[in-house]
Backbone as numpy.savetxt, mean C-alpha at the origin, in Angstrom:
# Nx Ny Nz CAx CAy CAz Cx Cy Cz
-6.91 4.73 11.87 -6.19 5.86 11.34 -4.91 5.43 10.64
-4.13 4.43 10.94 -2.71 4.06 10.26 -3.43 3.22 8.95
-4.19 3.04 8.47 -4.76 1.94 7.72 -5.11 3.41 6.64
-5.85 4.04 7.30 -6.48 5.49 6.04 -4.82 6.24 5.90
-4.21 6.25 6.88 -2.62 6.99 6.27 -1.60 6.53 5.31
-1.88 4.85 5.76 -1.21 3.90 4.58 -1.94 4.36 3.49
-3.28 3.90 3.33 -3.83 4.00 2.24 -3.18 5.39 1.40
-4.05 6.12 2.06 -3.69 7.55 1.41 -2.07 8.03 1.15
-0.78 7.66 1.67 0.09 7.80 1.18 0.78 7.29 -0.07
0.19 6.03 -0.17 0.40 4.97 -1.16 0.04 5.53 -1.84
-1.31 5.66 -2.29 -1.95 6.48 -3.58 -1.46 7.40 -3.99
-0.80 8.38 -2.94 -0.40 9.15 -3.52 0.85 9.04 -3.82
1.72 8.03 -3.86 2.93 7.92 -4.50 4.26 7.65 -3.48
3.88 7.11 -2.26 4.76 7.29 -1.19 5.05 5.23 -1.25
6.81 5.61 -1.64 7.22 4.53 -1.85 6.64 3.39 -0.28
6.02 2.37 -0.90 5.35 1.34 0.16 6.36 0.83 1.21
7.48 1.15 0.90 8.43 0.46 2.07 8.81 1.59 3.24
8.40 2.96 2.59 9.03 3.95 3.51 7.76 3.93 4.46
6.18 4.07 3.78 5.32 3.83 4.47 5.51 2.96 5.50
5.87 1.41 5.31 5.81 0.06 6.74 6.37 0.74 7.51
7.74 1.29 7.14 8.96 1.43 7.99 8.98 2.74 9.25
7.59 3.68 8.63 7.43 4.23 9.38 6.31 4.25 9.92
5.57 2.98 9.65 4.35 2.48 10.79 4.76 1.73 11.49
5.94 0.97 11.65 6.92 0.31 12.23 6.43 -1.15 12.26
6.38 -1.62 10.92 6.21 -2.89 9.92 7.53 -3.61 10.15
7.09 -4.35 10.27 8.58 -5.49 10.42 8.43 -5.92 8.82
7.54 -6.15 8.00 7.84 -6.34 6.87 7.10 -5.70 6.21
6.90 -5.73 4.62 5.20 -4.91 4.10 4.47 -5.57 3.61
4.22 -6.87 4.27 3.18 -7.85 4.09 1.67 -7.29 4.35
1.59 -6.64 5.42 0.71 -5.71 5.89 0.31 -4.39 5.53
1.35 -3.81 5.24 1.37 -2.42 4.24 0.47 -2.81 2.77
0.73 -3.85 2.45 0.80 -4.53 1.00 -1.18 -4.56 1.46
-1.16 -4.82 2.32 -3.03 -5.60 2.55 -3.56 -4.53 2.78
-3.21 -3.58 3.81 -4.02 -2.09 3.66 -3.96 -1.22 2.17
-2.67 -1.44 1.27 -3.22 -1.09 0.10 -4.26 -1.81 -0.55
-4.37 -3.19 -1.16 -4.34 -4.09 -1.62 -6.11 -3.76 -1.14
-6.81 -3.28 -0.03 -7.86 -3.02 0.32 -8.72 -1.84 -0.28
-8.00 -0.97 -1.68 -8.73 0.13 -2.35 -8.72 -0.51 -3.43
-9.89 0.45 -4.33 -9.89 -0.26 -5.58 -8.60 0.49 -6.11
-8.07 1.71 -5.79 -6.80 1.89 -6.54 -5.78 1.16 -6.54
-5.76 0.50 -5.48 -4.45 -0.75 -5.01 -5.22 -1.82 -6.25
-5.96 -2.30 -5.81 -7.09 -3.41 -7.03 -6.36 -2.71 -8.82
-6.71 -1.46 -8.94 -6.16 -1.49 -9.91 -4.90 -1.29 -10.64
-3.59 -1.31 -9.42 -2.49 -0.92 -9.81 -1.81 -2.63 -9.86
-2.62 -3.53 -8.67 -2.27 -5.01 -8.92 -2.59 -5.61 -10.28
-3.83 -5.02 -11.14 -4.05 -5.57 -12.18 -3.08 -5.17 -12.99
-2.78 -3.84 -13.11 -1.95 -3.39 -14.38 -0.68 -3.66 -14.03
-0.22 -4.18 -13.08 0.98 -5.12 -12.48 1.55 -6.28 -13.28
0.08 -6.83 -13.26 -0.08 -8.56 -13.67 -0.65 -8.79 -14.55
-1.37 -7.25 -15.76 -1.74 -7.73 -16.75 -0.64 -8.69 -17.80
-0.70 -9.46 -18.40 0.17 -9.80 -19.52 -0.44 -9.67 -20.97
């Protein structure tokens, strides 16, 4: 359930640090991997790092 709440907050626009901080993330290394696990995360890393 904290993994589908990350997810789903992220997507919807919920700054990733407020998310860790209130799953009680010591950093958002982890926040970063439960996004990083949709293709919407997949495609917000690409258009990140397109050059």
């Amino acid at each position: 359930m904290r993994h589908h709440f990350a997810t789903i907050a992220i997507d919807k626009g919920a700054n990733i640090r407020d998310v860790a901080n209130y799953l009680g993330h010591e950093n958002i290394d982890m926040t970063i991997l439960y996004n990083l696990g949709t293709s919407e995360g997949m495609k917000k890393l690409s258009n990140t790092i397109n050059v």
